[in-house]
C-alpha positions as CSV (number, residue, x, y, z in Angstrom):
1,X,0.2,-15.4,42.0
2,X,0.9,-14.1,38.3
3,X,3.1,-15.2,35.8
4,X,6.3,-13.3,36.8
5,X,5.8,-12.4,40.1
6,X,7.9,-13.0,43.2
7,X,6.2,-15.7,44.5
8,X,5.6,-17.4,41.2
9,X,9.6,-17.1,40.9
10,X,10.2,-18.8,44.4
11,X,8.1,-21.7,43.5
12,X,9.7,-22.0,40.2
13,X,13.2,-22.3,41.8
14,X,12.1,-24.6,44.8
15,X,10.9,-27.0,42.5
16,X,14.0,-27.4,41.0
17,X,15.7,-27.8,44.4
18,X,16.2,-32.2,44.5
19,X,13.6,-33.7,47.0
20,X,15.2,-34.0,50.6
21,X,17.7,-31.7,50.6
22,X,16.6,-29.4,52.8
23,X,13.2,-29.5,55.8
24,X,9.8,-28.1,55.5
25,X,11.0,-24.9,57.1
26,X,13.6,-23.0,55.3
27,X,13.8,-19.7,56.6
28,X,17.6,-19.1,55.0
29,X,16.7,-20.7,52.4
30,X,13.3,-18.7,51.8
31,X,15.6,-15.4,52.0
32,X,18.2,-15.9,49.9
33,X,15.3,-17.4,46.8
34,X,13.1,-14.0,47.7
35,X,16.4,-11.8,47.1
36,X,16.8,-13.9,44.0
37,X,13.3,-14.1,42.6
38,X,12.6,-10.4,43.7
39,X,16.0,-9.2,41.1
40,X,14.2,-12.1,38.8
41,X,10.5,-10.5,38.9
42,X,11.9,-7.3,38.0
43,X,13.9,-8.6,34.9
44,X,10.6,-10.1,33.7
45,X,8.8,-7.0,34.0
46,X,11.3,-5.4,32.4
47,X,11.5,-7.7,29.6
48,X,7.9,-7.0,29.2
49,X,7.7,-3.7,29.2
50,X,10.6,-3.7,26.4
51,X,8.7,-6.0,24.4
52,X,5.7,-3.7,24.4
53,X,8.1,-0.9,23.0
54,X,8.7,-2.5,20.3
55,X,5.6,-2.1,17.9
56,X,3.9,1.3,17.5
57,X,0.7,-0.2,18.5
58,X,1.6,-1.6,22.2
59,X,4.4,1.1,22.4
60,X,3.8,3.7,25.0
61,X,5.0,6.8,27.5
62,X,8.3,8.2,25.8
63,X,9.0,5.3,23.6
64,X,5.9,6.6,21.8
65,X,7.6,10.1,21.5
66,X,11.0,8.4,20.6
67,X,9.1,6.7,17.7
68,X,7.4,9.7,16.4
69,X,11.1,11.5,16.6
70,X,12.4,8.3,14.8
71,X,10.1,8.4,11.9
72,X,9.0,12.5,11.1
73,X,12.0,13.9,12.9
74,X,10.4,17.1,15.0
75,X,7.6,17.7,12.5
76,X,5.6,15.7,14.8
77,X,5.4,16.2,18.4
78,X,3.3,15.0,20.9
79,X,0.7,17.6,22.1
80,X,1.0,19.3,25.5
81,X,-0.9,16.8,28.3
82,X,-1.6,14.2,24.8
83,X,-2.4,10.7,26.2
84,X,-0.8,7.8,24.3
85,X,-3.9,6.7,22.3
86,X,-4.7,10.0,20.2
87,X,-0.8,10.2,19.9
88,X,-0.5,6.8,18.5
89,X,-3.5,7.2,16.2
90,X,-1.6,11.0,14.9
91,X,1.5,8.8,14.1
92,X,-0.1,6.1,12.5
93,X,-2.4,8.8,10.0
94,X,0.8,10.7,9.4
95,X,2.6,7.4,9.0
96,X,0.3,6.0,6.3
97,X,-0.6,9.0,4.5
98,X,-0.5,8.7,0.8
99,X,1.8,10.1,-0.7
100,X,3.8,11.2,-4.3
101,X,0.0,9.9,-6.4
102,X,-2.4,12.4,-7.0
103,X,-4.9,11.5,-5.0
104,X,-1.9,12.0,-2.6
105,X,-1.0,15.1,-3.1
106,X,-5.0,16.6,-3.0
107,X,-5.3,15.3,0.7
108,X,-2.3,16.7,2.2
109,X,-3.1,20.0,0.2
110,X,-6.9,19.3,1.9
111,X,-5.1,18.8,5.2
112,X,-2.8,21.9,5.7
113,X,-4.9,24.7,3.4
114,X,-8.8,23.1,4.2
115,X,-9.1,22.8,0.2
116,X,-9.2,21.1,-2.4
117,X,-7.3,22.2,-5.1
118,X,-7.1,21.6,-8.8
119,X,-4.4,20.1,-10.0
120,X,-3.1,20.0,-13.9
121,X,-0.7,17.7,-14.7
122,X,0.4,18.8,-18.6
123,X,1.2,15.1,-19.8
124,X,-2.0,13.6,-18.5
125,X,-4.9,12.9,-21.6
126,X,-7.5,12.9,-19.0
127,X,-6.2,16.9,-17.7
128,X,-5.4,17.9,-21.6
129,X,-7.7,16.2,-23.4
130,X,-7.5,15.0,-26.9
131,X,-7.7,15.3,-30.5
132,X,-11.2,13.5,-31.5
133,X,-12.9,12.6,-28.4
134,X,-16.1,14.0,-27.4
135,X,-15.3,14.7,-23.4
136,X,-12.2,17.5,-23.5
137,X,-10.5,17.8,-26.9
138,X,-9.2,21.3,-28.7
139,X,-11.0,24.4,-27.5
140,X,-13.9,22.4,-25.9
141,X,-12.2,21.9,-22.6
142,X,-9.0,21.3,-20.7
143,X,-5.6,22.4,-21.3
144,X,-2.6,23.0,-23.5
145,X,-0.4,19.6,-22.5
146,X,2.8,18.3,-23.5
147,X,5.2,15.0,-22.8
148,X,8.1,17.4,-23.2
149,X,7.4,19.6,-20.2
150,X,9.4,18.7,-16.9
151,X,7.5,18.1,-14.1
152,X,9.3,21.4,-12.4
153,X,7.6,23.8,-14.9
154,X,4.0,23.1,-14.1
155,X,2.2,26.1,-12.8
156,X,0.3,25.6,-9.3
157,X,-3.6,26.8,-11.1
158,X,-6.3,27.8,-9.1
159,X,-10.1,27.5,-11.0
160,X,-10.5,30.9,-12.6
161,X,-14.3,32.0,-12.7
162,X,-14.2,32.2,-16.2
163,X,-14.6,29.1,-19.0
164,X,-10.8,28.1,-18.7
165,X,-8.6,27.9,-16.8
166,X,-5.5,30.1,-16.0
């Protein structure tokens, strides 16, 4: 007998049935609490099985798909014959993927192209360098940089094979 269950339910309700009322053989009785706890054992499951939809880490079957809808839209669809596990594990990746940083950006360019790419961000010291320092600074290395340029006018580089970069 589990928690839930039928015959757990029938117990449940014949204890709560005052002493004496009826004899210690009920068949009526016996039918109309199994109809009862039967409707009752399904409500529990029920309830349980909700409950597991709930978080993205107990959620499963197409609540799992409804989740992955509910968060990344159709950009991320469960694989044909995909089992819940490898699913859940793709949603949670995709879900806690950083993002809008640097080191952001470099992994999801990592992800889709398989490289890593060099990124120059004009109002960054440690891209431009600076006047009197010994690392990057004014024809040593690095490039031109400016506060004043918009993040919309940076140029996508790739490393040139030369000295400096294009």
């Amino acid at each position: 007998m589990a928690t839930g269950d039928t015959t757990d339910i029938i117990t449940r309700l014949k204890a709560l049935l005052p002493n004496g009322w009826f004899q210690d053989a009920t068949p009526i009785l016996d039918g109309v609490l199994t109809g009862i706890a039967t409707v009752l054992a399904q409500v529990y499951s029920l309830t349980n099985y909700a409950k597991l939809q709930t978080r993205i880490a107990t959620a499963t079957d197409g609540f799992l798909d409804l989740i992955s809808f509910d968060f990344f839209g159709s950009l991320l669809p469960r694989k044909p014959q995909e089992l819940d596990s490898p699913f859940r594990s793709r949603i949670l990746a995709e879900l806690f993927l950083e993002r809008a940083t640097r080191r952001g950006l470099i992994r999801v360019l990592q992800i889709l192209t398989g490289r890593t790419p060099w990124i120059f961000e004009p109002a960054r010291p440690a891209d431009t360098g600076a006047y009197n320092t010994n690392t990057m600074g004014y024809g040593v290395a690095g490039g031109y940089g400016s506060v004043l340029l918009p993040i919309s006018s940076i140029r996508h580089c790739l490393p040139s094979s030369g000295s400096g970069h294009s």
